[in-house]
C-alpha positions, 0 to 999 in steps of 0.5 A: 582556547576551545570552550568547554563541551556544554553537553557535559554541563553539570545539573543539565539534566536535574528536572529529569532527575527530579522527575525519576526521584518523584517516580520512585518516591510514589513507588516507594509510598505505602499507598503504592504498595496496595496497588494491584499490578494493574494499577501500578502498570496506570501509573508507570505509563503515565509518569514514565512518559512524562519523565520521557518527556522532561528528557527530551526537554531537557536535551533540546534546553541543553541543546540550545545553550549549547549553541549559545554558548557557541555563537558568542565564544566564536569568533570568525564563524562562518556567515549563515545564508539561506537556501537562497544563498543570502547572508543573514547578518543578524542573530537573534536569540531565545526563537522558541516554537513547539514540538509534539513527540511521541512522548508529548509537547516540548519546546525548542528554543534555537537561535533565529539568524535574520536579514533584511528582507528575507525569512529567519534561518535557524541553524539548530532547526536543520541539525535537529531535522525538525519537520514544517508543522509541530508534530515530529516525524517519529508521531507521523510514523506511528500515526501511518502504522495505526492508520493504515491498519484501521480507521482513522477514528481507531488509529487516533484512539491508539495514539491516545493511549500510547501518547496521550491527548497529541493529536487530532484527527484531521492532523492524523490525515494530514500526516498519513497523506503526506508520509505518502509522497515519496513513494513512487520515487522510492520504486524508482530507485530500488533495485529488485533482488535477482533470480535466475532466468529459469524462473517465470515473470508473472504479473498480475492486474485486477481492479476493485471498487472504492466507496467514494465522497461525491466530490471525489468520483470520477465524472461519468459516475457523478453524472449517473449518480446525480440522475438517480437522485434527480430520480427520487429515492427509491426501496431498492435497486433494480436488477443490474443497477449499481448506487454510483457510489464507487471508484474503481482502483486498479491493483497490480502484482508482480513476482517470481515463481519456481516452475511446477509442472501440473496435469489438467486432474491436478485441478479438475477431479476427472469424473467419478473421483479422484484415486488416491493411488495418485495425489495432487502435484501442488501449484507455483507458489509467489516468491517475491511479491510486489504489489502497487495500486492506485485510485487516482491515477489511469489503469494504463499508468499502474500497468506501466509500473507493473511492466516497470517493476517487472523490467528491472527483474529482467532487464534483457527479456531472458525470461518466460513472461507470463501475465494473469487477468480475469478477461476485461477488455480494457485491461486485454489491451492495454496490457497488449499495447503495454508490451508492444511498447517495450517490445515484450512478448508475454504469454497472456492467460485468463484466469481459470477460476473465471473460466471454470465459473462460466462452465458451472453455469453451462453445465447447470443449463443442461443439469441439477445444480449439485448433481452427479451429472453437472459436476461430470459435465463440468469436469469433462468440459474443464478438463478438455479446455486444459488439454487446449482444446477450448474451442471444441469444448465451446463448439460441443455445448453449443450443439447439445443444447440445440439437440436438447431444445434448451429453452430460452433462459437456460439456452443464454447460459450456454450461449454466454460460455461458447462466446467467453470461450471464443472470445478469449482463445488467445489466452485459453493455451493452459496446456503450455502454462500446465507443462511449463509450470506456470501459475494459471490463476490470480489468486495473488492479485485477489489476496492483494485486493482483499488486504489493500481494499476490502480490509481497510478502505472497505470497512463498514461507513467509510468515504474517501477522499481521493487524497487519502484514499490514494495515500492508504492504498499506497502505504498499505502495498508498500508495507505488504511489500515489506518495504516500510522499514526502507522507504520511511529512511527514505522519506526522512532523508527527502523530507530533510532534503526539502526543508533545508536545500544546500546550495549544490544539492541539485548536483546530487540525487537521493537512491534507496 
């Protein structure tokens, strides 16, 4: 005869019930009946999470009779083995360890199956998924959220508040480095969502600097900074010198956009202003955003996960590929070599904000800064870059601070713009992205930057490791790319698949 379902055990549940009945009775107590809102708002969080709490327990002490009950009625039950596929032929009751939820500590008592030899298996570990430490995956999952949104001292204040005195900081760090190793293998198996080939393929690649712990700098940075110590301490930096407290990040994007065919006075107000008979036509706006960065590993890495995320959007190379940079020569190449490796063919621009900045400080070489007259030079300059014709625009300013005798330091400002200029020839074609609609600019890798870096990594007195640092970049892009939600089931289903192997999982892989 099958035993009786313990779940359904009479008086399973009576330290729960007990607790809801003290919550009432204080509820229902003249002294509660004075409280203001406020007050009883205190007092239904901090009794309410306890009565969570007990819940919880309760189950778990349910849970484990269950699987008492059902280890002694069972006869010719199936040999428990390890993930080394030994037997464990002895059980032994009452193994208890802790738990820590979001509602507080409970503690799980489960069967321990031993052998000679070998480690404990505890069967009711892997039905409850329970992790390796004793904080629980659903607190790991709070502590990402609130780290990731501020500091580290924030985040476990928050968790205070909610959870009450749960954990600590150091711990809180821990969790967050390691909610984060599954991330790369999650983009690995998501399949984009499709577009159409009429739409661009634009990715974008830009880097920011991340105030680091001496430990965790990158070796030539260490070296300058231990000779500036080595120096002595000085008031302030000389011009150009840099505190060799940073290391760079690099951030990359990638996304759709629907073409938006432009005019070079869309952009550049032509001299003597705008008519109003004629308003601007707006740019291409993203459309499925993807962003990855990394501060550990190489730039030529995040680019090739770029150029990945990239390929599986276009697995045939049907559509226009265009890639947006701020004129870097490291990056130049190893985009290029990037490419060349797949047999891409991109249309590589230079961002125009970085161009028409070199323009404005030409222009002040000739003119006021704020007059008339340098906004016309600027505009008759930009303008002329846009219609294609950069190297004319160069080729003129050149000449004109040799027929107006540009002393020294401003004549520099001119000579610095002419040779930008000619430099970057290749990625100056703006009038092919303007006519096809192409976005000329890397405001989404900047935004990136800014809400990836600056809002978190770069808040005032932070240091970073390079683990945690890593983990925080990592996480951050993966909830700008609104793929949290996704990737913690992910996650979870990894982490379980870690800690409790069966014999054939090596014939099968996880896919998002």
């Amino acid at each position: 005869m099958e035993p009786y379902d313990a779940l359904f055990e009479p008086g399973a549940y009576a330290a729960s019930r007990g607790a809801f009945e003290r919550l009432v009775s204080t509820l229902s107590g003249a002294p509660a009946r004075d409280m203001a809102h406020d007050e009883l708002e205190a007092l239904l969080e901090q009794q309410g999470r306890e009565l969570l709490r007990q819940l919880m327990q309760d189950h778990l002490d349910l849970r484990a009779r269950a699987e008492e009950t059902a280890a002694r009625v069972s006869a010719g039950r199936p040999v428990v083995r390890g993930p080394e596929v030994q037997p464990r032929t002895w059980r032994e009751s009452n193994h208890p360890r802790w738990l820590t939820c979001v509602f507080g500590p409970v503690r799980v008592n489960r069967i321990a199956y031993r052998g000679r030899g070998v480690s404990n298996v505890h069967p009711a570990d892997e039905g409850l998924s329970l992790p390796a430490g004793r904080h629980s995956r659903g607190l790991a999952r709070l502590a990402v959220l609130e780290a990731v949104r501020g500091s580290f001292d924030q985040a476990q204040a928050a968790i205070e508040r909610r959870c009450g005195r749960v954990l600590g900081k150091r711990r809180l760090e821990e969790l967050v480095i390691a909610a984060a190793v599954d991330i790369a293998a999650y983009y690995t198996v998501k399949i984009p969502t499709p577009c159409t080939c009429e739409m661009p393929l634009v990715i974008q690649v830009d880097g920011k600097g991340v105030v680091m712990r001496p430990e965790a700098l990158r070796e030539a940075t260490r070296r300058a900074a231990a000779r500036r110590a080595a120096a002595g301490r000085r008031g302030r930096l000389a011009p150009g010198e840099k505190p060799n407290r940073k290391r760079m990040a690099t951030v990359a994007c990638v996304f759709d956009t629907a073409p938006a065919p432009r005019r070079p006075h869309d952009i550049v107000h032509p001299p003597g202003g705008r008519s109003e008979s004629r308003t601007p036509r707006p740019g291409p706006n993203a459309e499925r955003k993807w962003c990855t960065a990394s501060v550990i590993r190489p730039p030529e890495q995040v680019i090739a996960d770029a150029f990945d995320q990239a390929e599986a959007r276009d697995l045939q190379h049907l559509r226009d590929w265009i890639v947006l940079v701020d004129g870097a020569r490291h990056q130049l190449d190893l985009i290029q070599d990037e490419a060349a490796r797949r047999g891409i063919r991109p249309h590589v621009l230079l961002d125009f904000v970085h161009v028409a900045e070199y323009c404005w400080t030409a222009a002040h070489a000739f003119h006021l800064v704020g007059s008339r007259e340098a906004e016309t030079w600027a505009a008759d300059k930009l303008t002329a870059i846009f219609g294609g014709h950069a190297d004319r625009a160069a080729a003129e300013m050149t000449l004109q601070a040799a027929a107006e005798h540009l002393p020294a330091a401003r004549r520099e400002a001119v000579t610095t713009c002419h040779r930008y200029l000619t430099g970057h020839l290749d990625q100056l074609h703006y009038d092919t992205a303007l006519a096809a609609g192409w976005p000329i600019a890397t405001g989404a890798v900047e935004g990136a930057c800014r809400r990836l870096i600056a809002d978190r990594l770069d808040i005032t007195g932070a240091r970073w490791g390079l683990n945690g640092a890593e983990a925080v970049l990592q996480l951050r892009a993966l909830i700008t790319n609104g793929d949290f939600e996704d990737y913690w089931i992910f996650h979870t289903a990894r982490e379980h698949q870690r800690l409790y192997p069966s014999p054939d999982q090596q014939k099968y892989s996880l896919t998002a």
